[in-house]
C-alpha positions as CSV (number, residue, x, y, z in Angstrom):
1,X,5.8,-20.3,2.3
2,X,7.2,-17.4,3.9
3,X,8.9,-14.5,1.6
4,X,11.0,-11.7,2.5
5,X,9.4,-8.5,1.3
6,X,11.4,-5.5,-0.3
7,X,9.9,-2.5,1.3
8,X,11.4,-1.3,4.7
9,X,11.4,-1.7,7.4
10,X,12.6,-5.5,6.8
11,X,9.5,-8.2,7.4
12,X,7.9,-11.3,5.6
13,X,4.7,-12.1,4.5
14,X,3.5,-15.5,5.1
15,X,1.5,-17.7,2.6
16,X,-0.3,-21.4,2.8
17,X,1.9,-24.2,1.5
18,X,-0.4,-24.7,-1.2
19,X,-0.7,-21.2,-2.5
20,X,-0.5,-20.1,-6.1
21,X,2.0,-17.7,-6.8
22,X,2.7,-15.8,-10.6
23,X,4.4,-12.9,-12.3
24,X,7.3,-12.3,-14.0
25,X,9.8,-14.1,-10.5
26,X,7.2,-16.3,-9.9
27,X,6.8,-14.7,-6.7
28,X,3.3,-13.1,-6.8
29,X,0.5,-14.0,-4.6
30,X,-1.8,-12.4,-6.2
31,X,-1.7,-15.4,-8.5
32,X,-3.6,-17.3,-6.0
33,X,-7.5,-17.3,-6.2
34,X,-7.8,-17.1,-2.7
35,X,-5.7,-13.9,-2.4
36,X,-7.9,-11.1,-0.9
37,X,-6.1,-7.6,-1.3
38,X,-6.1,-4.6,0.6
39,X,-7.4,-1.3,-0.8
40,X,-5.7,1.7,0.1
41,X,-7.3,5.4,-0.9
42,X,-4.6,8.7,-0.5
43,X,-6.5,12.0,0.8
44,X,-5.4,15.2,0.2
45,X,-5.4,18.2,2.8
46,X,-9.0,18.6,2.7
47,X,-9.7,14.4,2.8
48,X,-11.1,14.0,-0.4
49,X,-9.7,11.1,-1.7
50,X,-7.5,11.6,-4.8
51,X,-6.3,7.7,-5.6
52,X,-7.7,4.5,-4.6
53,X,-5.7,1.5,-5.4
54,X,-5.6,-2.7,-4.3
55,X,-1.8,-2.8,-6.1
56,X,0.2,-2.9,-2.9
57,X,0.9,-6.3,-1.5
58,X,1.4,-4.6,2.2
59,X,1.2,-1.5,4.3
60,X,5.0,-0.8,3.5
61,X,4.4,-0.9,0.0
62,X,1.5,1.7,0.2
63,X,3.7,4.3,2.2
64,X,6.2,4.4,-0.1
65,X,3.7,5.1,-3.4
66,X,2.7,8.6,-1.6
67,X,5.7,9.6,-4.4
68,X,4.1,7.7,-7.1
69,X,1.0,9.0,-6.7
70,X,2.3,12.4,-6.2
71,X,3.5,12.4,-9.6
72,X,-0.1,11.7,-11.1
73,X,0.1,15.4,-12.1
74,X,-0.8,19.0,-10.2
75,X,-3.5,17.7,-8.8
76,X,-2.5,15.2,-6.7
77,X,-1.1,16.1,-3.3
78,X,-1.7,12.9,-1.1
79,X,-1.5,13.5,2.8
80,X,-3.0,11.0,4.7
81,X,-3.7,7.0,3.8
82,X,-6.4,4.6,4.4
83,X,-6.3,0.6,4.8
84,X,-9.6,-1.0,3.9
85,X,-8.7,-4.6,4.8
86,X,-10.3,-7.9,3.2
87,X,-12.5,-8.5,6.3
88,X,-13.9,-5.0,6.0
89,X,-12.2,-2.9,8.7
90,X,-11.0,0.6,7.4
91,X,-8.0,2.4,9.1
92,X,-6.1,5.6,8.8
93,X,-2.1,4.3,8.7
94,X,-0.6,6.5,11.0
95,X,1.4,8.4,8.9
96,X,1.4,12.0,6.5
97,X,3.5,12.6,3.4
98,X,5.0,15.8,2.8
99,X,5.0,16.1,-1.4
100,X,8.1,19.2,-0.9
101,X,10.5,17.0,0.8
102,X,9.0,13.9,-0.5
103,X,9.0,12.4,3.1
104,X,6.3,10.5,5.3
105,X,6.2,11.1,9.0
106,X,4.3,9.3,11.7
107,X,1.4,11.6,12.5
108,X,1.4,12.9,15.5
């Protein structure tokens, strides 16, 4: 099954045939035992990590939560994000939030 995910830029994710899918659409693949989710931790200017969540279904997703978890409270000024995939490998997404203009720029 392939499903045309809402985050930009435009893309799909692919699923078996067989897969399980929940949630209030029907549409969820966490639903599916076999689902193995991503965890993504946000650092802060001094890379201490300040939020570690498996909630985004894609990379997409997780760039544009830098607001949400902004808005935890004073504390919280993410910069940079990690990608700890099922299979074990950890990256750094190539990107840094900027919580004063609310924007995300590749990092350079």
């Amino acid at each position: 099954m392939k499903l045309k995910c809402r985050f930009e830029p435009e893309h799909y994710h692919e699923y078996p045939d067989d897969w399980q899918f929940g949630g209030a659409n029907g549409l969820d693949p966490r639903a599916d035992p076999r689902w193995r989710g991503t965890t993504y931790e946000y650092y802060n200017a001094q890379a201490e990590r300040i939020e570690l969540t498996q909630v985004p279904l894609c990379d997409d997703q997780a760039i544009d939560e830098f607001t949400r978890v902004a808005n935890l409270g004073p504390g919280f000024d993410p910069v940079w994000l990690s990608a700890k995939r099922p299979g074990g490998a950890l990256e750094m997404l190539p990107w840094t939030y900027d919580k004063k203009t609310d924007e995300v720029s590749p990092r350079g």
